[in-house]
N, C-alpha and C positions, 0 to 999 in steps of 0.2 A: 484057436487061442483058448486058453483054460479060461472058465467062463467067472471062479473066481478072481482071476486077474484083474480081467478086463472090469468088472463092478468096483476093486477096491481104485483101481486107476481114477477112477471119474470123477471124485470126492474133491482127489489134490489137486486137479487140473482145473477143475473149480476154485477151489482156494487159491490159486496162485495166476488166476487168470488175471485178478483185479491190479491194482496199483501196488507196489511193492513196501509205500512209504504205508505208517497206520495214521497220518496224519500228514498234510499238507507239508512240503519240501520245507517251506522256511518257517511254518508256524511253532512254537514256542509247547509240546506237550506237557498234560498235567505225570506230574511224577507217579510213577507206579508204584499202585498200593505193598505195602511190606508183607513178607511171610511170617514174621515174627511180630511179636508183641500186642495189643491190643487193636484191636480193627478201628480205625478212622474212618471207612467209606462215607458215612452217613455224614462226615463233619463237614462244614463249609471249612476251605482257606482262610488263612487270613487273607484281606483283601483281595477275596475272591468274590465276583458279580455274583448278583441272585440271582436263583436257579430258573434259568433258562432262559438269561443273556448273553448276548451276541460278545463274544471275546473283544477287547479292543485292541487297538494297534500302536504300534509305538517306532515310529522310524527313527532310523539312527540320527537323522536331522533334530526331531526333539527329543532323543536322550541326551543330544550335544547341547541343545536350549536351558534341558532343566539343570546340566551340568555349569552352563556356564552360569545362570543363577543361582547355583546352591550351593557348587562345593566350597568345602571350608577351606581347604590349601588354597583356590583359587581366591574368594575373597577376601582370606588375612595377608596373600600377595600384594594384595590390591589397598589393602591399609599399611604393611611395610613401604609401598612406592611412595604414597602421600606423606607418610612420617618423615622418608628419605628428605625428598623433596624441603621441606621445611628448612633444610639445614639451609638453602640458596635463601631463601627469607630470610634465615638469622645471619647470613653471611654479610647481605647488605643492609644489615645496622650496624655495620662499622663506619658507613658514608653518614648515619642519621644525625641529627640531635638527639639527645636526651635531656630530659629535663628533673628538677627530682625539685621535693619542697623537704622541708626540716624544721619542726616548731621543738622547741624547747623552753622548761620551766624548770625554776629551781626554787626551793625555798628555806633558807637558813636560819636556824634560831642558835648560840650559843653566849656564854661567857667572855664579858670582854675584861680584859688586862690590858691597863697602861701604867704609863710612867708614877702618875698622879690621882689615878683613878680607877675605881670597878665597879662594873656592871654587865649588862648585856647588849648583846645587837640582834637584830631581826632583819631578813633579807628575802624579799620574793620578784625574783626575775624571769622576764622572759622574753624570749628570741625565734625572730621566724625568717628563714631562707628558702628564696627559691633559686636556683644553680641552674645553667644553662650551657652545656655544652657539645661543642661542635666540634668534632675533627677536619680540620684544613688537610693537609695531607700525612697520610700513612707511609711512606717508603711505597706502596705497590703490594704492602699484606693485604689488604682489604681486596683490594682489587684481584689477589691470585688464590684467595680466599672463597671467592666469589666463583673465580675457573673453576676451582676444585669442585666446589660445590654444585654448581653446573655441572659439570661431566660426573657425579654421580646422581645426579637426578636421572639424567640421561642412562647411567650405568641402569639406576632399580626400575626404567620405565624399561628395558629391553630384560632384565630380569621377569617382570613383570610377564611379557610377549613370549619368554622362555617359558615361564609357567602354565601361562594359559596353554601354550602347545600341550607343553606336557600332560596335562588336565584332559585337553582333547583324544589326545594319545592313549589316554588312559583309559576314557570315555569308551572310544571307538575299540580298544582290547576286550572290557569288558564287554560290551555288545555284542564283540565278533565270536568270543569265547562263549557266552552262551546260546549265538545264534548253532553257532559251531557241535557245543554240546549236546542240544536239543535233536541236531539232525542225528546225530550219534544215535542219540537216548530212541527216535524214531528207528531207525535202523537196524539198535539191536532188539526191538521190540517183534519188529517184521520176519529179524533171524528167528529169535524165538520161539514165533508161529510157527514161522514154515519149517523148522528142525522136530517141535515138538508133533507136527504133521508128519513129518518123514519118520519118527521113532517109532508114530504108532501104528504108520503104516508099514514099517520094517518088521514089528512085531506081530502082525497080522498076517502077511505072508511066513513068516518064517510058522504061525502055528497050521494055517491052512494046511502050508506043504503047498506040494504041484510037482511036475517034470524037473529034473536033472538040471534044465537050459533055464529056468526061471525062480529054482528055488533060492532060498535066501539062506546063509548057514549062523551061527550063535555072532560070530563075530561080524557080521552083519549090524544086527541088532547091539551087539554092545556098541559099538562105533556110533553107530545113530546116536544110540544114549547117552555117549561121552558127550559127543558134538553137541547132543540139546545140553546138556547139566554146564558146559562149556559157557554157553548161547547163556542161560542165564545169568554165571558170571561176569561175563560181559556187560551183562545190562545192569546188574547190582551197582558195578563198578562205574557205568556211563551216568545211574540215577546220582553216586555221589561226588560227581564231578559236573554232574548239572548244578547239583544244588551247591556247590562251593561257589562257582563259575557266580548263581545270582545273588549269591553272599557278598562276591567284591563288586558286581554289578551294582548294587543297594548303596553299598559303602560311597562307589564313584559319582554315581548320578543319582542318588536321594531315595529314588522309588525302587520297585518290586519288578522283576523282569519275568512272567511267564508264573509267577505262584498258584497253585490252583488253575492253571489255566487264563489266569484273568488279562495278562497281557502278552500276547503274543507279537515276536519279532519280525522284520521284514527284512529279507537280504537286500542290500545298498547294489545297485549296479557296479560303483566305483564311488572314486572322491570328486569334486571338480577342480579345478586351475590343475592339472599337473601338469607340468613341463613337456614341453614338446619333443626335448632330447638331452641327450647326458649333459652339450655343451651348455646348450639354456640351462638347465638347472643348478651349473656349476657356476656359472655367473649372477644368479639369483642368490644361491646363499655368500657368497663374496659378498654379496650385497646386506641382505637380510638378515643371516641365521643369528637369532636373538644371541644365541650364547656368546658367539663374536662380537658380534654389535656391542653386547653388557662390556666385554675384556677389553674391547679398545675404547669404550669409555673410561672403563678405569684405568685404563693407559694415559688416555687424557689429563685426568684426577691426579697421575703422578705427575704428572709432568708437570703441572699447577703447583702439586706440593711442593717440590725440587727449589720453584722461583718463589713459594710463600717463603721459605725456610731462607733461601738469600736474601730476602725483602726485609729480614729482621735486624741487619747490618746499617740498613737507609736510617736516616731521619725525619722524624715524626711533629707536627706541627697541629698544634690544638689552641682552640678559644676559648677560655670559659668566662660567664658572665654571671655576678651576683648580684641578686637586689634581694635585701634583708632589713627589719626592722628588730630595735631592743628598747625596752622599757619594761615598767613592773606589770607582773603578771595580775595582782589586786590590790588596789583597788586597779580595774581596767578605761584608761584614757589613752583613745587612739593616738589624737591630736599630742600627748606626750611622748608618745614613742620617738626616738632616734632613728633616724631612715642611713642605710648603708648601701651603697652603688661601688661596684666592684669590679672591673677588666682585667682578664690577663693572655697571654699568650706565651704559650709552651713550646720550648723548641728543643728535641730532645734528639741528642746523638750517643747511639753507642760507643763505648773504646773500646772495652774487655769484655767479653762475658765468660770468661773460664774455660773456656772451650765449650761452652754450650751450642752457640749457634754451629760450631762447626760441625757438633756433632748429627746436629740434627739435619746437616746438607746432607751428609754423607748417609745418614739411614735414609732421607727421601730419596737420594740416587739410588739404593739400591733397591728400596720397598718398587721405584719405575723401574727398575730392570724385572724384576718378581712380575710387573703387572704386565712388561711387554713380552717377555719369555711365556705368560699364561692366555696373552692373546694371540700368539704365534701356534702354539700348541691347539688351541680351539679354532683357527684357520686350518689344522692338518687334518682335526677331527669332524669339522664340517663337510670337508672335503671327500674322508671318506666314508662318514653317513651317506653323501649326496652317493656315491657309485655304488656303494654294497644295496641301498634301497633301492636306487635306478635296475639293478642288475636284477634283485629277488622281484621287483613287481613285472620286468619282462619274462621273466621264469615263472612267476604266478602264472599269469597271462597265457602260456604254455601249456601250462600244470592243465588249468581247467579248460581249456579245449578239448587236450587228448582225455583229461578224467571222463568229459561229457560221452565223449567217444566210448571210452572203456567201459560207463555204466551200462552203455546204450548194448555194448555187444556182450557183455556180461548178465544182462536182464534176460535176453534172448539164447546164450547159451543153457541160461538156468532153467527157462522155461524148457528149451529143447530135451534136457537130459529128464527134467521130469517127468516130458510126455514118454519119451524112450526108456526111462525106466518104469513105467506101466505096461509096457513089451515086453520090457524081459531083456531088452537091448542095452542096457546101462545097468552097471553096479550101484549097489548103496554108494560105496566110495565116490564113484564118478558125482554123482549129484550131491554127494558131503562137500566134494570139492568146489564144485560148479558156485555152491550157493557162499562159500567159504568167499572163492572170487570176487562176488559178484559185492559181497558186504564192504570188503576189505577196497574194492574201487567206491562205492559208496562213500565210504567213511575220506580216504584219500579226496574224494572230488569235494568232501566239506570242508576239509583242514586246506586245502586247497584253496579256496575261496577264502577262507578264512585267513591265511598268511599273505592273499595278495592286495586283501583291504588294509591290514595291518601292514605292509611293504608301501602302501599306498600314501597310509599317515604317514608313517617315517620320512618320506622324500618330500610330502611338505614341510613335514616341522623342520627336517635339513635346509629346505629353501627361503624358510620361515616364512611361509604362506597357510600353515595350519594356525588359522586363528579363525577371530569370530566373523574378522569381515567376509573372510575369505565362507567360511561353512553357514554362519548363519546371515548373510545380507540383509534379513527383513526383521532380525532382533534390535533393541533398545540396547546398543551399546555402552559399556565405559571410557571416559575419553581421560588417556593416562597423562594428555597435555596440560591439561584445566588446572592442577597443582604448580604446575611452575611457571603458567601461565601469572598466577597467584599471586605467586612468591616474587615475578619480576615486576610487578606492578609497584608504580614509584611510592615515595612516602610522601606527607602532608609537605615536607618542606621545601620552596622552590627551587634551593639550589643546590640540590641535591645532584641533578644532572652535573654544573659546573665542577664539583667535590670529586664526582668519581672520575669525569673527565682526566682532571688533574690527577688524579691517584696514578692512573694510568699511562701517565705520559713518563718516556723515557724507559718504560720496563720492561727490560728483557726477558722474552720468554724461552721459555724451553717446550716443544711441541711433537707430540709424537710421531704426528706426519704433516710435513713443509708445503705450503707457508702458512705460519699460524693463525687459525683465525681471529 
């Protein structure tokens, strides 16, 4: 064997004996100093540890923590539900009293004319009421006022459960996208070395020379050179898709993902609860998936509105109660005042209203057709979320098995060609190729992992099991109850139960699915 051969051989065999990755499979590398513009080496990160602390960790458990505390879409979620909610509060102060007071003063000076006389008159009065009134019975608007309002409380509380998914969803892309990226960004880092090894070691034999069977010819060497100046495009292109990747990373869950090195990610084995099989999961979201849940409350809502808007046809029955005093405002003598005690009862029936009320049946019937045609639609779309997820996370599942596989016999072909092209047994080509393979399973087995955690969320948020009880069990939840929990709690007056009782009685409803509750 040419004895140059054999010494330049030992160097790469050396180099490529170790680990392929230049950093740990799922840790998070600091970005690669630039070719252009002013040199940063020396600079700290921002929020990057002092030099020469231990990186820290950040699992995808608490990116989902600081996201469900932080993000803004999720928390102004979470004030639209409670505002919702409100309306069921003001709904049921149609059953209340109200009470109002009224003081009034006048005081008149002017010219008087009569028959036989002139002068002037002077006048200072004043008046105080307090008004009390009670609705007996509504027709059944209060009461389907109330329906309505209720089922959207119900609508922006699964709204809400829609969000939070989505948030999680989001959460867990970002995370995967730069766990995703990083390994990239490691990969082409690793191509890099060992191309920019092979170019120089291409270029080394081809000036040695040697025998016939082991020389190396120009286009040899240029090929190497392509493949490395390739190899750093690559990596230019993986650095600025890292850092976009921790741009929306920061955006979604607050902090810094891998900046300077300071936080490094962990790959997630999987999610937890996922469904056991396609059937389960298609009966889960029947059940669950917020976005249906939200539509057939507001399917509910119409169907409340339908019987508000007929409610307006009933007669209406009200008490009001006055006690008022009048006497002069100054000089002020209580004991002069005139005391006034006042009852009435209001019974008020429609005849005509112009076609008002009719018109407004007819938009309620169709605004519940609008809401039951948009919750049939989101049963079709839950339905195939649940299979296309169900299908890509068994395909994930797949993916990185056999990826494992491919890396595993791609490591070992690359190494082989190397040692064989230190004989003279392999072409440049063969080991441009080899190591080409070998990158391209690499990158495959990260996006791989990466689409089958992100297939993973999907089939919860489908089942509507991506939420916080489900991901984070040991966090300080928000309970989306507590607000109409609020809202149903009676008012000061005791017979407020009897009021809406009676509102109640006799009214027909209209109910999206039989028998109403």
């Amino acid at each position: 064997m040419n004895k140059a051969h054999l010494l330049l051989a030992v160097p790469l065999l050396a180099a490529t004996a170790g680990p392929l990755h230049a950093t740990p499979p799922h840790a998070v590398p600091a970005p690669r100093p630039s070719t252009t513009g002013p040199s940063t080496a020396g600079l700290p990160s921002p929020g990057a540890p002092p030099p020469g602390a231990a990186p820290t960790t950040l699992t995808l458990q608490q990116a989902l923590a600081l996201a469900y505390r932080g993000n803004p879409t999720l928390l102004g979620q979470q004030a639209t539900q409670r505002a919702t909610t409100e309306d069921s509060a003001q709904a049921r102060s149609g059953w209340r009293p109200t009470v109002t007071a009224n003081v009034n003063a006048a005081y008149q000076q002017g010219p008087y004319t009569g028959e036989y006389a002139l002068g002037s008159f002077q006048s200072n009065d004043a008046e105080a009421y307090l008004a009390v009134r009670q609705p007996i019975y509504t027709g059944g608007q209060v009461a389907n006022r109330v329906r309505a309002a209720d089922a959207r409380s119900q609508a922006a509380r699964h709204a809400l459960r829609l969000t939070e998914a989505q948030t999680f969803q989001a959460a867990i892309g970002a995370y995967m996208d730069v766990l995703r990226d990083a390994n990239v960004l490691a990969v082409r880092q690793a191509d890099l070395q060992t191309l920019t090894r092979q170019a120089a070691l291409t270029g080394t034999r081809y000036t040695l020379g040697g025998d016939a069977a082991r020389q190396v010819t120009r286009t040899d060497v240029e090929q190497a050179q392509a493949q490395r100046d390739a190899a750093e495009v690559a990596l230019a292109d993986a650095e600025a898709q890292l850092t976009a990747s921790r741009a929306a990373f920061r955006a979604i869950v607050g902090v810094e993902a891998g900046a300077g090195g300071a936080t490094a990610l962990v790959q997630p084995d999987g999610l937890p609860a996922q469904p056991p099989s396609l059937d389960a999961a298609l009966a889960q979201a029947g059940q669950a998936n917020p976005a249906l849940a939200r539509d057939l409350a507001a399917e509910d809502a119409g169907a409340a509105d339908i019987d508000t808007a007929r409610s307006a046809w009933n007669p209406t029955i009200g008490v009001t109660a006055t006690l008022g005093a009048i006497g002069a405002a100054s000089p002020f003598h209580g004991s002069a005042y005139d005391q006034e005690v006042t009852g009435m009862v209001t019974l008020t029936q429609p005849i005509e209203s112009g076609g008002l009320y009719s018109s407004q049946i007819r938009q309620a019937r169709d605004r519940y057709e609008t809401a039951r045609q948009a919750a049939e639609a989101s049963r079709r779309t839950a339905i195939q979320a649940v299979v296309t997820a169900w299908q890509q996370v068994q395909s994930g599942l797949r993916a990185i098995r056999a990826g494992s596989a491919q890396v595993a016999s791609a490591t070992t072909a690359l190494r082989g060609y190397q040692l064989e092209y230190g004989y003279g047994m392999r072409s440049t080509i063969d080991v441009l190729i080899a190591d080409q393979n070998l990158r391209a399973a690499e990158i495959s087995l990260a996006q791989s992992r990466h689409d089958t955690i992100i297939a993973e969320a999907a089939l919860l948020a489908a089942t509507g099991r991506l939420s916080a009880a489900t991901l984070l069990p040991d966090e300080r939840h928000y309970d989306p109850d507590a607000p109409l929990r609020r809202a149903r709690a009676p008012g000061w007056a005791p017979w407020e139960g009897a009021v809406s009782a009676l509102d109640r009685v006799g009214q027909r409803k209209t109910c999206a699915a039989a028998p109403c509750p």
